[in-house]
N, C-alpha and C positions, 0 to 999 in steps of 0.2 A: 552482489547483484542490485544494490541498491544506488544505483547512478541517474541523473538526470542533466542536461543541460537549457538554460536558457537562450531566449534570441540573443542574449547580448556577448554569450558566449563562456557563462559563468558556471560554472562546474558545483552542483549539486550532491554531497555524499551521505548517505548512509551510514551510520557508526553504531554499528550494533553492540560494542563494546563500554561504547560512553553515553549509550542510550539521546543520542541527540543528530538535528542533519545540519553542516557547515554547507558555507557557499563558499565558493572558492573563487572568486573574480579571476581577468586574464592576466598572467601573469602574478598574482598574487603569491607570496611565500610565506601568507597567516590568513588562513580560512576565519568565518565569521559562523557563529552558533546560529540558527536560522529557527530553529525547530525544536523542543526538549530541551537537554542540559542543565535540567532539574530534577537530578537521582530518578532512580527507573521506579515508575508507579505507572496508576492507569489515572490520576486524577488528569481532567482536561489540558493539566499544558505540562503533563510529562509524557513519555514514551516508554515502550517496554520491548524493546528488541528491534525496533526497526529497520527493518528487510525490503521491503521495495518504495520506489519512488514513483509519482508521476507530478509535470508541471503542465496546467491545462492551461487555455485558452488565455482563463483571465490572468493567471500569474499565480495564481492559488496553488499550493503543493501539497498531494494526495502522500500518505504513509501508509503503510503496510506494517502494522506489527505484529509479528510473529507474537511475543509473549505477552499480549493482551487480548489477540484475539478480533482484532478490528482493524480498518481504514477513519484515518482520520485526514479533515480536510482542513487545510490551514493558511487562510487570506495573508499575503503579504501584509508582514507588520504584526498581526493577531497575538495574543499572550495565550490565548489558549485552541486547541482546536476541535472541530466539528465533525461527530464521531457520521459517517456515512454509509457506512456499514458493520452489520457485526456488533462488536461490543456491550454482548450480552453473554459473557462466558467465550472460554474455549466448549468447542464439541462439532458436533454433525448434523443437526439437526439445522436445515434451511436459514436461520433467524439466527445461526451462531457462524462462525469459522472456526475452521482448523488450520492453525499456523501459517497463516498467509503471507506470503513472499512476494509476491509480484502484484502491481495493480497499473489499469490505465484508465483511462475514461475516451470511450466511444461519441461519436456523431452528435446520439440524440442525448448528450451528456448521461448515459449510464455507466456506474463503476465496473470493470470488469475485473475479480482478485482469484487469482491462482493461488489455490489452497494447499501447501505440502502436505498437511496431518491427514486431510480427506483426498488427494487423489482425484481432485476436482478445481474445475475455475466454473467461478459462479459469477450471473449478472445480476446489478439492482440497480433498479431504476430509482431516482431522485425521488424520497422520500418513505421508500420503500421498507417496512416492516420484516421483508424478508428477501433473499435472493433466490436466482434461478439456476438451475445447473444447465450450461452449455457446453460442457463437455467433459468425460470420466465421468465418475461418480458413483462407478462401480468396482472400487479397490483397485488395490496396485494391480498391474501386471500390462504384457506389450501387446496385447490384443490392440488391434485399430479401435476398439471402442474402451479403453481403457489407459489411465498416465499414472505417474509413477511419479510421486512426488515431486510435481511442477513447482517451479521457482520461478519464472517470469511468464508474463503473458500481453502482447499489441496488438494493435486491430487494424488492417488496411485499410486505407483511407480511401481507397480508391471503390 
């Protein structure tokens, strides 16, 4: 679930195996390391399971990892990236995540990460100490007010 593509048409992946994201130009038959591909750690310019993608506005690419427990945001070119949320432990309390999978970023630039472990997709505003639950967060099950371990999560633009 960790796919992204750019305006230029270049294919973004997630490797959750090789803890790292390739870009895949058009037509290309050798993706390029873009992100991680420095053994699976949580120091700034590795990665730990990397699960979802986003590419905003500037070109900057949002991560989602699962086995670190954060969104990390990472400027084309950067050796290392910019934890934006999270990344203070796995858990459930507001200021942490639970195995987040999916992530985009909204209008007024806030991240938006769909949490697997918690059953919840949380918002943080740009610079924020902690997130906000926008929807679930009241354990698994199919009630309309409750999700079941989310893996992706978009925001209509409209």
């Amino acid at each position: 679930y960790g796919i992204s593509v750019d305006a230029h048409g270049a294919l973004y992946v997630a490797e959750v195996g090789n803890d790292r994201v390739t870009r895949w130009a058009p037509g290309a038959e050798v993706g390029e390391v873009v992100v991680g591909g420095r053994g699976r750690g949580s120091e700034p310019w590795q990665l730990d399971t990397p699960s979802g993608l986003f590419l905003d506005q500037h070109g900057a690419l949002l991560v989602a990892e699962a086995g670190n427990g954060r969104v990390t945001r990472w400027l084309p070119g950067a050796p290392r990236g910019e934890v934006v949320a999270g990344g203070r432990g796995t858990g459930d309390e507001l200021w942490q995540l639970g195995k987040p999978c999916g992530v985009c970023v909204d209008a007024e630039g806030r991240v938006l990460v769909a949490e697997m472990e918690n059953d919840r997709v949380t918002r943080w505003a740009p610079g924020a100490e902690e997130g906000v639950v926008v929807a679930g967060g009241h354990g698994p099950g199919e009630e309309s007010w409750q999700l079941d371990e989310p893996v992706g999560v978009a925001v209509d633009a409209s």
